[in-house]
C-alpha positions as CSV (number, residue, x, y, z in Angstrom):
1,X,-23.1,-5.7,5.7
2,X,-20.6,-7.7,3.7
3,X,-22.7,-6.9,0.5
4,X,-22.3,-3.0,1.1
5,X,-18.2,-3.1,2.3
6,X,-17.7,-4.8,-0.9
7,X,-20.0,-2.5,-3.1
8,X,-18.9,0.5,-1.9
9,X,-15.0,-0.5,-1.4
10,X,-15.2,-1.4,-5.6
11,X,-17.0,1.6,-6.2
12,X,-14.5,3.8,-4.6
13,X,-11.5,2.2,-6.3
14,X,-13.1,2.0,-10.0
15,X,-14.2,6.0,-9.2
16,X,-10.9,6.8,-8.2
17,X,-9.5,5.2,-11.2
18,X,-12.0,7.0,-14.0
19,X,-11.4,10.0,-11.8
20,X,-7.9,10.0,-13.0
21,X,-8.2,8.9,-15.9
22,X,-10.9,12.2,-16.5
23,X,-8.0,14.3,-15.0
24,X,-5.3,13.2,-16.6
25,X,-7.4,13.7,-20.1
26,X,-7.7,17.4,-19.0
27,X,-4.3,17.9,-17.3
28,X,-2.0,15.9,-19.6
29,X,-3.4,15.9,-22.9
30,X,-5.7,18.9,-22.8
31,X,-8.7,17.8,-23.3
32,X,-11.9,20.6,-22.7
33,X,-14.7,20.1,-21.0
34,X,-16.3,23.1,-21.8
35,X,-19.1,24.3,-20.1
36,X,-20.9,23.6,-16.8
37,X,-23.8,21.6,-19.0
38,X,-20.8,19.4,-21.0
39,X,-18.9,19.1,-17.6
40,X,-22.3,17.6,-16.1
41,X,-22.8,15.1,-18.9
42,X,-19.1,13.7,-18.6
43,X,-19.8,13.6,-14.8
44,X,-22.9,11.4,-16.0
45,X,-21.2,8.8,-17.9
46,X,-18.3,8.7,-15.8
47,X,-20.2,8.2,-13.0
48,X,-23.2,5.8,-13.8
49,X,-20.4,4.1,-15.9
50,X,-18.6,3.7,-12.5
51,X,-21.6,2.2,-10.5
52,X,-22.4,-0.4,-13.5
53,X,-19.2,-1.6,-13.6
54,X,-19.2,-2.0,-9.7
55,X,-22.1,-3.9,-10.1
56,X,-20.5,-6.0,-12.8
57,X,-17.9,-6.9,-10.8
58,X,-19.9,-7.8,-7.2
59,X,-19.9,-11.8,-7.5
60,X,-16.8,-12.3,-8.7
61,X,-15.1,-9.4,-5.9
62,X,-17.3,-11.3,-3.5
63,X,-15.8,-14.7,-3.9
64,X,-12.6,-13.3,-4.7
65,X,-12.5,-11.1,-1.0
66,X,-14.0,-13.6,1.3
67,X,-13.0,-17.3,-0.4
68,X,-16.1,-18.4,-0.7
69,X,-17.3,-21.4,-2.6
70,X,-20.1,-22.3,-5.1
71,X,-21.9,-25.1,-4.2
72,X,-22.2,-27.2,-7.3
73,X,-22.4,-30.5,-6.7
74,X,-23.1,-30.7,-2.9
75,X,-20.5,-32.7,-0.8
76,X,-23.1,-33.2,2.1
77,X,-26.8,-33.2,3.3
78,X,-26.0,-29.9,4.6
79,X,-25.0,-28.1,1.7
80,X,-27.6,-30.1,-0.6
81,X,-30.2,-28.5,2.5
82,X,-28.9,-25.3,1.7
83,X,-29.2,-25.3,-2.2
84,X,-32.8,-27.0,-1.6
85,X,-33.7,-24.2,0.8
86,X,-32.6,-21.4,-1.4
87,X,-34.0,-23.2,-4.5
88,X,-37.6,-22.9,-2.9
89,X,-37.4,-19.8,-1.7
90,X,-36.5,-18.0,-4.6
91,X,-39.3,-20.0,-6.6
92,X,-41.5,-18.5,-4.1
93,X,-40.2,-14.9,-4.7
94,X,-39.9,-15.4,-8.2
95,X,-36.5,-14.6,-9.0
96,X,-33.8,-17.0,-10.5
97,X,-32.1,-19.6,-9.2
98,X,-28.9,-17.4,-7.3
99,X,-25.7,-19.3,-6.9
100,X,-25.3,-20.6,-3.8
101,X,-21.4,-20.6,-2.2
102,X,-20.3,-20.7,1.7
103,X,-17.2,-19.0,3.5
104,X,-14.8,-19.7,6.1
105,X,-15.6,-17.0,9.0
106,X,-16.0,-17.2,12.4
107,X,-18.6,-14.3,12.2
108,X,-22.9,-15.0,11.4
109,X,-22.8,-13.4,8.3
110,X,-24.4,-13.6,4.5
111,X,-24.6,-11.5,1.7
112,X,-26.4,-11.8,-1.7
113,X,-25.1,-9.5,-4.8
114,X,-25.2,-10.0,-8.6
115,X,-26.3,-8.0,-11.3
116,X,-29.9,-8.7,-11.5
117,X,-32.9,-10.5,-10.0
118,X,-31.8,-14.2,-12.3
119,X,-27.8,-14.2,-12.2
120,X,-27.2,-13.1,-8.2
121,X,-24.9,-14.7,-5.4
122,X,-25.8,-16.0,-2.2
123,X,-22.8,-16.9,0.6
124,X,-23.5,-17.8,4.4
125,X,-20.2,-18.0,6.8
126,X,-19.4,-21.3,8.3
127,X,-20.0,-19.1,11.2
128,X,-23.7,-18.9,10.4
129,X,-24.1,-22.5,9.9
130,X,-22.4,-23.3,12.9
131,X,-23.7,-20.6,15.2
132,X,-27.5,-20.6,14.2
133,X,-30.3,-23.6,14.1
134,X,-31.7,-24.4,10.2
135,X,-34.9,-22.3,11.4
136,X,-32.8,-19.3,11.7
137,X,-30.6,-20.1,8.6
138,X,-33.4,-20.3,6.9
139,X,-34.6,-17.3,7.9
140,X,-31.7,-15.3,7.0
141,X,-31.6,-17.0,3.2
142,X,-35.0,-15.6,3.0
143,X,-34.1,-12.1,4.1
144,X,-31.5,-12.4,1.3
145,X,-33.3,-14.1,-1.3
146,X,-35.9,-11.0,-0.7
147,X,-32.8,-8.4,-1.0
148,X,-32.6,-10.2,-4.7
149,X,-36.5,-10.3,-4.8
150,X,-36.5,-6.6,-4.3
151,X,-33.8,-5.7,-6.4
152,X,-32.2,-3.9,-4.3
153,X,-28.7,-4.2,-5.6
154,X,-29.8,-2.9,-8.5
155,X,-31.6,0.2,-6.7
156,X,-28.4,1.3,-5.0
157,X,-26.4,1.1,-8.0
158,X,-28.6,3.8,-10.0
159,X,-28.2,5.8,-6.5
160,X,-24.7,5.5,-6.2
161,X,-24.4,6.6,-10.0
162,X,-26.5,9.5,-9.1
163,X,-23.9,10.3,-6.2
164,X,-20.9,9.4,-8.1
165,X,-22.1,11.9,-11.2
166,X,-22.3,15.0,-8.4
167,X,-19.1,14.0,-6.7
168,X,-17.3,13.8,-9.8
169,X,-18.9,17.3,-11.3
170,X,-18.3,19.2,-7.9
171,X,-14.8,17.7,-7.5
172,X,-14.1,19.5,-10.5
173,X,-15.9,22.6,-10.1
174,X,-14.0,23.1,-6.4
175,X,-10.8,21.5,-8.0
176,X,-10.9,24.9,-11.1
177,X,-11.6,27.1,-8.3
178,X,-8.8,26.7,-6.2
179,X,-6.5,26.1,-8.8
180,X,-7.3,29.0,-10.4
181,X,-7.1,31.0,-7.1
182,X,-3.5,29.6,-6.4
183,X,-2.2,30.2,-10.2
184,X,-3.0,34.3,-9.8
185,X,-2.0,36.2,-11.8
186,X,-0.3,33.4,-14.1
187,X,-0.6,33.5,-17.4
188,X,-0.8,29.4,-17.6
189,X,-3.5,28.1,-19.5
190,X,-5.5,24.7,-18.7
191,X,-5.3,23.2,-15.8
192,X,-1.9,22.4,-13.9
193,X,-0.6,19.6,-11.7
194,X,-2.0,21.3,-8.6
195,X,-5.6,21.0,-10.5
196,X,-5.1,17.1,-10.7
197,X,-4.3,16.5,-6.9
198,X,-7.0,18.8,-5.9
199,X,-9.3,16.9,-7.6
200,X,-8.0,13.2,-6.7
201,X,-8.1,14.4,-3.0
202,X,-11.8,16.4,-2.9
203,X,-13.3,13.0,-4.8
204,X,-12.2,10.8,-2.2
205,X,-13.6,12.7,0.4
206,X,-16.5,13.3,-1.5
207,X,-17.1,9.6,-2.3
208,X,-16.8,9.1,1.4
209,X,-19.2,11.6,2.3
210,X,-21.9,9.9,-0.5
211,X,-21.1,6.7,0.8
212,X,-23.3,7.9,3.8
213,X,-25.9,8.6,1.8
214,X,-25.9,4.8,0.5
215,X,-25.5,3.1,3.7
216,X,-28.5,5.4,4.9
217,X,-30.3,3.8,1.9
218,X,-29.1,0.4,2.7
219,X,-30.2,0.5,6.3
220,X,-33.6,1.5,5.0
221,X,-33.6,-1.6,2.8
222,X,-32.7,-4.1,5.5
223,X,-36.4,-3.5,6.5
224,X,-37.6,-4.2,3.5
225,X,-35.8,-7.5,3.2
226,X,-36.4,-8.6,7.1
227,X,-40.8,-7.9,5.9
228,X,-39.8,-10.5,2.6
229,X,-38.5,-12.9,4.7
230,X,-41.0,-12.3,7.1
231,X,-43.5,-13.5,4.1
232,X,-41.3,-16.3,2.9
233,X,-40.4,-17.8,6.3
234,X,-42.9,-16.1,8.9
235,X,-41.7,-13.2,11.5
236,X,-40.6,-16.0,14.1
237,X,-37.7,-17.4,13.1
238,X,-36.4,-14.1,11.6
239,X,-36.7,-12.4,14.9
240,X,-35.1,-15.9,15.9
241,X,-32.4,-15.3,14.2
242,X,-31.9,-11.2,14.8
243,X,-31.9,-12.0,18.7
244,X,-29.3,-14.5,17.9
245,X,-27.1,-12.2,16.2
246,X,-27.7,-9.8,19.1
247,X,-26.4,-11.8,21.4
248,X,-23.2,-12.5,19.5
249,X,-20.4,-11.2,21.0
250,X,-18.3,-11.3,18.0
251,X,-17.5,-8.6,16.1
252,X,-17.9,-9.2,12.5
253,X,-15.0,-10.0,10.8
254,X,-14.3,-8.1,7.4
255,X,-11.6,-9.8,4.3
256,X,-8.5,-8.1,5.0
257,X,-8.8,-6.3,1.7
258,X,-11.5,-4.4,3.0
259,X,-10.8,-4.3,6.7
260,X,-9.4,-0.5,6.5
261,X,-13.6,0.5,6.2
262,X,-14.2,-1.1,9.8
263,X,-15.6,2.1,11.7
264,X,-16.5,2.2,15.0
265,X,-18.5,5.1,17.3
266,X,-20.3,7.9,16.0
267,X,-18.9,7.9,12.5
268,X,-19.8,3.9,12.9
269,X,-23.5,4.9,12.8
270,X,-23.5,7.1,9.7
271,X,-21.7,4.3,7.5
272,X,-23.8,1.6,9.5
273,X,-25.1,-0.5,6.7
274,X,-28.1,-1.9,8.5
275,X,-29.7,-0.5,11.3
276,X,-29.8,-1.5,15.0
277,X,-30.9,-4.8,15.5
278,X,-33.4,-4.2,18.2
279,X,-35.3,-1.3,15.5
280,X,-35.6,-4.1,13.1
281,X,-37.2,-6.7,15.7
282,X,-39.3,-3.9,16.8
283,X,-40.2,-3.7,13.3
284,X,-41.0,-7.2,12.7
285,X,-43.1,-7.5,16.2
286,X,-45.2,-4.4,15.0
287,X,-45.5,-5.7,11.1
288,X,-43.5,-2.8,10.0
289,X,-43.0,-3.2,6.1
């Protein structure tokens, strides 16, 4: 979960920033976009630009939001059994060596992120280490290491540059509309100030509304990675380790720079990251893949 809060969170505020940026190009210094097809191509580079550079940041926004730290030299057996364990399993999955770091939070929690498949992040809370045996930690490092293994990072950045290219193009296209149907019969040229707010305000919400379409995809994933660690680590101690979490009572607890996303109830369920725990046992038991 942590993985997509921060992904999405940095994607919304680097959007939001080449959104004005676009805007203010138009609005300020007059700068034509021309038709639909050159409108679309901006939307393009703006957008996948957006995602990449989202994807750029991930580890370092990671460790900067929740604190954690990379294990370098390890100050303990348990953090030398944690490099050790992640070491084999991404041998065994074929990916690079991840970094490994750990964060202070009472939650069971752990993320991977990083650009690609040889220079990614692994973290575990102090809450997982605490809260789960090393069968079940192990468990979840393999459901992570296979999140790497299946690039799936990657995979949701080129969607989410998809998603930002539409909501930056229709964002615009509304934005002229309306602009032009409150100017009338003015004889103002270009876009005015009205045109910029429009805009600012119908990409938030449409970046909101995409970001459903990503968590959808993410949640889709998480089976994915629960089959790889299945592989790594057998379907036991995953399922282990998924009951566990089900019978947390704690809610997880977000950085407070990204807090604000916390949704709960219906709305909750669309921007759910990762679907209901007892689906993804059920898929383990049955050998869903």
């Amino acid at each position: 979960m942590m993985r997509i809060v921060l992904f999405l969170a940095t994607n919304l505020a680097v959007m939001v920033l080449l959104g004005v940026v676009m805007t203010v190009l138009q609005v300020v210094f007059g700068v034509k976009l021309g038709n639909t097809g050159s409108l679309l191509v901006m939307s393009a580079v703006f957008g996948m630009g957006g995602s990449l550079i989202s994807l750029a940041m991930s580890k370092q926004i990671a460790k900067w939001t929740t604190g954690a730290q990379v294990i370098t030299d390890p100050r303990n057996e348990s953090e030398a059994w944690l490099l050790a364990t992640v070491r084999r399993q991404a041998d065994q999955a074929g990916v690079g060596m991840p970094e490994v770091a750990i964060y202070d939070a009472p939650d069971m929690n752990a993320f991977a992120t990083g650009m690609s498949r040889n220079s990614s992040l692994v973290a575990v809370s102090t809450g997982l280490l605490r809260g789960m045996s090393r069968s079940e930690v192990e468990a979840v490092l393999a459901h992570e290491v296979s999140h790497i293994a299946n690039g799936d990072m990657v995979t949701l950045t080129l969607v989410q540059g998809v998603l930002n290219t539409f909501v930056i193009f229709f964002a615009r296209v509304i934005g002229t509309v309306i602009d032009n149907a409150m100017r009338g019969n003015s004889e103002r040229e270009g876009p005015g100030f009205a045109y910029f707010i429009i805009v600012m305000v119908l990409q938030v919400v449409l970046g909101l509304l995409a970001s459903i379409v990503v968590a959808w995809f993410s949640r889709y994933r998480e089976f994915r990675a629960d089959a790889g660690a299945a592989r790594l680590g057998g379907p036991g101690p995953m399922i282990a380790a998924l009951k566990r979490l089900q019978a947390a009572h704690e809610p997880p607890v977000l950085p407070q720079q990204v807090a604000a996303f916390g949704i709960s109830g219906t709305m909750g369920k669309l921007f759910a990251s990762h679907p209901p725990i007892e689906e993804r046992i059920a898929a383990l038991q049955g050998g869903r893949s």
